[in-house]
N, C-alpha and C positions, 0 to 999 in steps of 0.2 A: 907365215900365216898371220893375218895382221890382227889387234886384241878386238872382243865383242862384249857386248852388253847384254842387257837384254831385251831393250829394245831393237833391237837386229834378232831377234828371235823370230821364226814365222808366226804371225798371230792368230792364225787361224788352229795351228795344232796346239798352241798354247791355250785356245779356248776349249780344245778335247780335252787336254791334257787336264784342264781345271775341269771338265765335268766330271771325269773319273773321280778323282780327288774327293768329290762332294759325294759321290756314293761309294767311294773305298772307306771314308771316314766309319760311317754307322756298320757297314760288312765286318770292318774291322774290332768293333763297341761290339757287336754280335756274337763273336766268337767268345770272347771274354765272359759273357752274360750266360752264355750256352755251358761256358766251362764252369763258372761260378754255380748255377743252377744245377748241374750235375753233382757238386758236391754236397752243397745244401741238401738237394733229392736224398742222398745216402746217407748223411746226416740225421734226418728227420726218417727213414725207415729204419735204420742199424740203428745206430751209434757214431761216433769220435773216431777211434778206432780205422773203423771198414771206409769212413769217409776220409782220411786221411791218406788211406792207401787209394783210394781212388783219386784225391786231386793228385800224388806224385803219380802216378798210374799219367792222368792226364799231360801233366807237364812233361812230362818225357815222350809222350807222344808225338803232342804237339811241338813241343821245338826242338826234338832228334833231328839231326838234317838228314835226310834220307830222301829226296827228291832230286833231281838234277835236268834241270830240262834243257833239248835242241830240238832241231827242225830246220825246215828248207823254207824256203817262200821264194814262186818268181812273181816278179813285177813284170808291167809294162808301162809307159810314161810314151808320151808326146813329144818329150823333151830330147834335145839331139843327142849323145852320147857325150860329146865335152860338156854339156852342161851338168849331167848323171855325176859322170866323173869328179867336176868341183863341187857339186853338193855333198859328195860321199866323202872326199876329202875335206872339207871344210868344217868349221866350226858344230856344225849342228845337222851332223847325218841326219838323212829323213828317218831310217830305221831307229834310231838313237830317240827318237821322240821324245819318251817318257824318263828317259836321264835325263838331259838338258832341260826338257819340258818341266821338270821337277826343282831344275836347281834356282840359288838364290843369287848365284853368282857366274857367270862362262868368262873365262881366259885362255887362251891360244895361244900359240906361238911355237915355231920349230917343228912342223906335224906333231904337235904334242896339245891337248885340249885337254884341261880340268875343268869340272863342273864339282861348282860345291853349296854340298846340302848339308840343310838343319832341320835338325828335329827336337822333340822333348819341349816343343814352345820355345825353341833358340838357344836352346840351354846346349844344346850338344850339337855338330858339325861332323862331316864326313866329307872327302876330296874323290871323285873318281876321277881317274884320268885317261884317258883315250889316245893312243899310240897309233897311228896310221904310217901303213905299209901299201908300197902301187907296184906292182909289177905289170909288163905287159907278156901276152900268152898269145897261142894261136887264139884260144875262141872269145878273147876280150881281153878289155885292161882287168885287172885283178886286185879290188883293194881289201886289206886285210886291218879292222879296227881290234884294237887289242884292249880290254879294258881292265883297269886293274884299279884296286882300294891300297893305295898305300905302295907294300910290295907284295902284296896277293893278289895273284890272279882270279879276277871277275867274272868273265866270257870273253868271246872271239868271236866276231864276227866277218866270212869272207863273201862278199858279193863279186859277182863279174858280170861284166858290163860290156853289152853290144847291141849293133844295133839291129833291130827287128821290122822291116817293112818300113811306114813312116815316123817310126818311132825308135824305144830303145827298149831293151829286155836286161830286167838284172835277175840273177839266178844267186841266189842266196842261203848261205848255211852259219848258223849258228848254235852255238853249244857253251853250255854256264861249266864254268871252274866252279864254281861254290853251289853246291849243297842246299836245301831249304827246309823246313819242318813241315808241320801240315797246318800248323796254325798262319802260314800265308799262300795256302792254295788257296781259300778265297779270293785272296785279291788278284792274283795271279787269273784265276777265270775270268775277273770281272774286268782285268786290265784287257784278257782276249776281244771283250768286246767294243772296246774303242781300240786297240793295235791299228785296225785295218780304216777306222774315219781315220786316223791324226796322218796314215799315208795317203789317203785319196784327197783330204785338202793338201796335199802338198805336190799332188799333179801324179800320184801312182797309183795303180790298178793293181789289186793284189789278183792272181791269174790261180795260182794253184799254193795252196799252204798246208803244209805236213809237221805237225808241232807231238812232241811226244814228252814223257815225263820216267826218267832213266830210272830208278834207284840204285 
């Protein structure tokens, strides 16, 4: 798999990928406002005390990981089945949008693809890395992205790919290894709403999506 930039990035989901961005920002300033205010609130009715128990009250809430989301989604695309297959193998899975879409950096090589992001204003850094697995099956080829931080597992995602009329159908399931608190369902909803543009500029139809939230 030969090394990418970011300019080999698709531009089109990379301009979804940056509108999210600009209203995950303030959703996410929100949360913190809503948490801070809640205290203050208890504060200024009790006391020290009862408002203290409510910000650790808060903080345990919010970032207990107690969330776990999977789901299905099938596609459809135009696109012939070899071509499904090298995008899903390739650098920059369409499903993968919002990882790659996010990073500052993509490198390839070996079915092996890290994508690395900073955060904190640059001050801090993180490696995903994306493991591709193809097998072929009676009902399609069968690719398996595996994603992992480090040596902890991320999520998994298996699509199969076939073709459908004058097109291709991919049936897809994925499922998060890691846990999340409730101070990032926000974004997480808001991310729901562009998932499905940053796949339709990239030439797929999302047909039917069943997403659920495990604890």
């Amino acid at each position: 798999m030969p090394s990418t930039t970011d300019t080999e990035r698709p531009e089109a989901a990379l301009a979804v990928v940056g509108r999210y961005l600009r209203h995950e920002r303030p959703v996410t300033a929100l949360v913190v406002v809503l948490a801070i205010a809640a205290f203050l609130g208890t504060l200024l009715a009790t006391s020290l005390v009862p408002a203290v128990l409510v910000a650790a009250v808060l903080i345990v809430a919010v970032r207990a990981p107690v969330l776990r989301p999977e789901g299905t989604v099938r596609l459809h695309t135009e696109k012939d089945p070899e071509a499904v297959l090298e995008g899903f193998t390739g650098p920059t899975p369409p499903v993968l949008a919002f990882q790659w879409g996010l990073a500052d950096e993509v490198t390839a090589g070996n079915d092996v693809v890290t994508y690395r992001v900073s955060y904190l204003f640059g001050l801090r850094s993180v490696e995903l890395t994306v493991r591709t697995r193809v097998d072929s099956t009676a009902d399609g080829d069968r690719v398996e992205l595996e994603l992992t931080t480090g040596d902890r597992p991320r999520a998994t995602y298996s699509a199969t790919i076939r073709p459908d009329g004058e097109g291709t159908a991919v049936d897809l399931e994925y499922v998060s290894d890691r846990r999340f608190g409730l101070r990032r369902l926000p974004q997480r909803l808001l991310a729901a709403r562009y998932r499905d543009e940053a796949l339709e500029v990239q030439g797929y139809t999302v047909v039917e999506r069943e997403a659920s939230l495990r604890g």
